[in-house]
N, C-alpha and C positions, 0 to 999 in steps of 0.2 A: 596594475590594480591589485591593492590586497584582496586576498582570497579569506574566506572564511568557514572552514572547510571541516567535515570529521572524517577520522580515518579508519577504515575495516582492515584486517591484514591477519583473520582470523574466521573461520567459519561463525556465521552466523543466523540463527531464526527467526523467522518471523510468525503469525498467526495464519489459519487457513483465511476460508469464507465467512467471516464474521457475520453477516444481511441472513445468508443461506442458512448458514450452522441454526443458528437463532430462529430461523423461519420454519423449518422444516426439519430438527432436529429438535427444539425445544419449544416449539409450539408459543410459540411468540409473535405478536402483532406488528410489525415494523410498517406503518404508512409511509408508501412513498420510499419505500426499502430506506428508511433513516433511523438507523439505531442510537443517534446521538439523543431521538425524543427519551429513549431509557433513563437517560442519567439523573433526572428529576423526579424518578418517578418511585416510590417509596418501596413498592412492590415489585420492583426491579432491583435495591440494594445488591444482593446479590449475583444475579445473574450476569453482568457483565464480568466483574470479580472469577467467578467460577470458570470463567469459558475463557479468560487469559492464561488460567493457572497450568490447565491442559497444557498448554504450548511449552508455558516456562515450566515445569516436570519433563518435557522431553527435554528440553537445553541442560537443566539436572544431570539426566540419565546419559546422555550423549556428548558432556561435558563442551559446549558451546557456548556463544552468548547469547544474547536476545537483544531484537528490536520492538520495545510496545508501541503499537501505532494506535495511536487513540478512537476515538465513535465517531469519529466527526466529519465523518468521509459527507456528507448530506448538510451539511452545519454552516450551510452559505445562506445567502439573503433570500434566492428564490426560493430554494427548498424549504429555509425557516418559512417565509412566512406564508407556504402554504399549508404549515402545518401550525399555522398562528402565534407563532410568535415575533418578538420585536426586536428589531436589531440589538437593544441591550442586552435582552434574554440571551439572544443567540453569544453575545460575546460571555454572559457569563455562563451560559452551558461549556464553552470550549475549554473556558479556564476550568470548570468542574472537572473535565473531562482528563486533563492534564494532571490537576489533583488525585486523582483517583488511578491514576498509573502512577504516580508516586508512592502510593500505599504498597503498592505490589513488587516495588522496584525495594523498598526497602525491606520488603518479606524476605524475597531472594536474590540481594544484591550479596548474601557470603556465598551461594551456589553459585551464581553465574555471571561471569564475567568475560565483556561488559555488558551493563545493562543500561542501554539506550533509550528515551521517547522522545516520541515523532509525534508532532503535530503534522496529521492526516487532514489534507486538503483535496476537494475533491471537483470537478468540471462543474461550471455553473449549469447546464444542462444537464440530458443525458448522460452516461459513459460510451455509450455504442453513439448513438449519433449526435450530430454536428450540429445545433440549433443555437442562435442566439450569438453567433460567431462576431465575437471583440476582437478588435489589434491588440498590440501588447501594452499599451497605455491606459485601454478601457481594462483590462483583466487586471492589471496592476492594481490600480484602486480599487475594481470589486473587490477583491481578494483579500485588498489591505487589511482590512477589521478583523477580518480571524488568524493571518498572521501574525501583524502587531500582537492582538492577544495571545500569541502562543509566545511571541519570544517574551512578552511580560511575563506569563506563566515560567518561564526556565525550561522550556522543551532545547534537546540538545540538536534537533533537527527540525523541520516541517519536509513535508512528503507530499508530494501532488500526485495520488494515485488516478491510473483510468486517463491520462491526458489523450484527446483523439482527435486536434490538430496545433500547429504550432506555437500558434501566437498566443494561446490561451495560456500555455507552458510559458512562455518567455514573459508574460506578464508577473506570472507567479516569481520566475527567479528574478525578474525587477524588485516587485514588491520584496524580497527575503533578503536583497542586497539592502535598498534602500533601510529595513530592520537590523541590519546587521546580524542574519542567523543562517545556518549553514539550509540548504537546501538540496534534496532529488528530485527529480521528476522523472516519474514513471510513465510511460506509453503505453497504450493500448496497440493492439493488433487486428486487421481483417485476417479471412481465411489467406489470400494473397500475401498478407506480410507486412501491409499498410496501412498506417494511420485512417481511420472515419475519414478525416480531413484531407486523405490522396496523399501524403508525404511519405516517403521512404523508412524506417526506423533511422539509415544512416544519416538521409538528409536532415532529420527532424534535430536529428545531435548537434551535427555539425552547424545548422543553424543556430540553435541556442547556445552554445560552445563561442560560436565565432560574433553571436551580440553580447554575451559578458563576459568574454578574456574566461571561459570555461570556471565561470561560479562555480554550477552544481556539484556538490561534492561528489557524486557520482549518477549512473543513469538504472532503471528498470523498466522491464518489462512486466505490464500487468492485464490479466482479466480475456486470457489468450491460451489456447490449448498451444503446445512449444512444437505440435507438427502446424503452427500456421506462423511461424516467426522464425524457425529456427533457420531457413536458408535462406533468409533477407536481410541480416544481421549488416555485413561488410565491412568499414573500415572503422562504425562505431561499437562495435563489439567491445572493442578497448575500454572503452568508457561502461559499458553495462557492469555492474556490479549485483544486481539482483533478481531475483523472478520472484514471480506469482503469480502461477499458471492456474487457468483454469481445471477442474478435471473431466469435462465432458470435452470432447474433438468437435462438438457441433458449432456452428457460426453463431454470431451476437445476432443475427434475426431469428433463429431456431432458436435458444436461450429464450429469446423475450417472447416469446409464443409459450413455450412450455410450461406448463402446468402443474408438471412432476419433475423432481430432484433426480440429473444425472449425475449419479455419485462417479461417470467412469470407470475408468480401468486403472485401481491402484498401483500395482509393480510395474503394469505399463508406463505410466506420468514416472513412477521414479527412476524407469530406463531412459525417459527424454531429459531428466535433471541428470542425468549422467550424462549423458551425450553431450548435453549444454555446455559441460565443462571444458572440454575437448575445442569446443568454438568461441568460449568466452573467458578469455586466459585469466581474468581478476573476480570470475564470478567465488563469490564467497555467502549470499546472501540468500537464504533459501525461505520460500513460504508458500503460502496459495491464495489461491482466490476461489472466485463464486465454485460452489458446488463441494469446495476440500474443506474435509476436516481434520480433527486431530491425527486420526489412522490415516490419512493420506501422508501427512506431516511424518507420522512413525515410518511408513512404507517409503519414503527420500530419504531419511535417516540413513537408516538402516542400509540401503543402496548407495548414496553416495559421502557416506562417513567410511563405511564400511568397515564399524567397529562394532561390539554387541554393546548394548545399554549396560550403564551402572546401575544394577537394580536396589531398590533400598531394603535399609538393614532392616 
């Protein structure tokens, strides 16, 4: 089978906790933690704009590339239409959303190089738990309508972040084969090491690996402090290419209780992106998840570049 694949083979960034950042740093209303409802909304022009720039200013200063992964992590049927809208809408928010990392891409496409976007696909339920559980034929076609609209849009990837068991994963790399557009999927993690869904990180790969002749252009780990994943890794390590770790060590039921923002322990998380590398011989992909922001992003730099920033003239 041809493959349709992109390639990393260079340090590269991603953004923190986008939902978080937004929520609790900028004082922003996400229903239903869905930041894809911003892109419509006039009083928002800026604010998504602003909170990408962060990230690509460090790819600037630290001379890396960038990954934009788009709002649209929430930007599926269920979560649309509980927050009312109709499946057109929802397909032309995603294209919006694509549009709108294009603008950013061409600000700093002479600083950074490459400059990637990812149509961000996110579980039709939850991220932490397992609800509403499809084979890989039913998630296939959910999924289809914001894929297809991404590779219409010209995303160079789509991204299934938060994946938390397998079949939901394997539908998506259906649906990105049958579009012909390169795809990741990203897994989640319990404290234990395991998928919501009971699966292994290794078995969940080699599953998905061994139903399509290994599509996915590469694998990540997401929305997981790296002391609850880092010694359950095994023979899919290989394959891992990314992280974005959580920054609190607390479990996804202590998370969904809490009330206040665990920002963690910065130089701590970027001792464990250091170590990561040590277990994960192709990891080149660095970013975060719920709770990180840009200074957490600064605080990995800085640890596993281990070069001083280019600061501007």
């Amino acid at each position: 089978m041809k493959t349709n694949k992109i390639k990393i083979d260079r340090p590269v960034l991603m953004d923190g906790g986008l939902e978080t950042t937004l929520i609790f740093h900028k004082d922003t209303d996400l229903p239903h933690f869905a930041a894809f409802n911003l892109i419509d909304k006039p009083q928002h022009q800026k604010t998504l704009f602003n909170y990408y720039t962060e990230y690509l200013d460090l790819a600037v200063r630290y001379g890396t590339g960038f990954i934009l992964e788009s709002c649209t992590w929430r930007a599926n049927r269920d979560w649309g239409y509980k927050l009312g809208y109709k499946e057109a809408e929802l397909r032309e928010l995603n294209r919006l959303a694509i549009l709108q990392l294009e603008s950013l891409r061409t600000k700093y496409e002479k600083f950074v190089d490459p400059i990637l976007i990812s149509g961000c696909v996110g579980p039709r339920s939850d991220g932490y738990t397992v609800n509403n559980k499809m084979n890989a034929d039913d998630a296939r076609d959910y999924h289809d309508p914001q894929i297809s609209t991404f590779k219409a849009a010209g995303v160079d990837v789509v991204t299934a972040l938060t994946m938390n068991y397998v079949d939901e994963a394997l539908g998506i790399v259906k649906s990105a084969m049958a579009n012909g557009v390169p795809v990741v999927i990203s897994f989640t993690a319990e404290t234990d090491g395991k998928l919501p869904g009971g699966e292994s990180l290794e078995d969940a790969i080699t599953f998905v690996d061994g139903e399509t002749d290994s599509y996915p252009s590469y694998y990540m780990i997401n929305c997981a402090h790296p002391s609850h994943f880092a010694h359950s890794l095994g023979s899919g390590a290989n394959r891992i290419m990314g992280i974005r770790a959580n920054a609190s060590c607390k479990s996804h039921a202590e998370l969904d209780e809490a009330e206040e923002l665990d920002a963690g322990d910065k130089p701590e998380l970027a001792s464990w992106y250091h170590k990561l590398r040590s277990k994960l011989p192709n990891l080149q992909i660095y970013g975060g998840c719920c709770g990180t922001d840009a200074s957490h992003m600064e605080a990995i730099c800085r640890r596993v570049l281990r070069k001083a920033p280019v600061m501007a003239q």
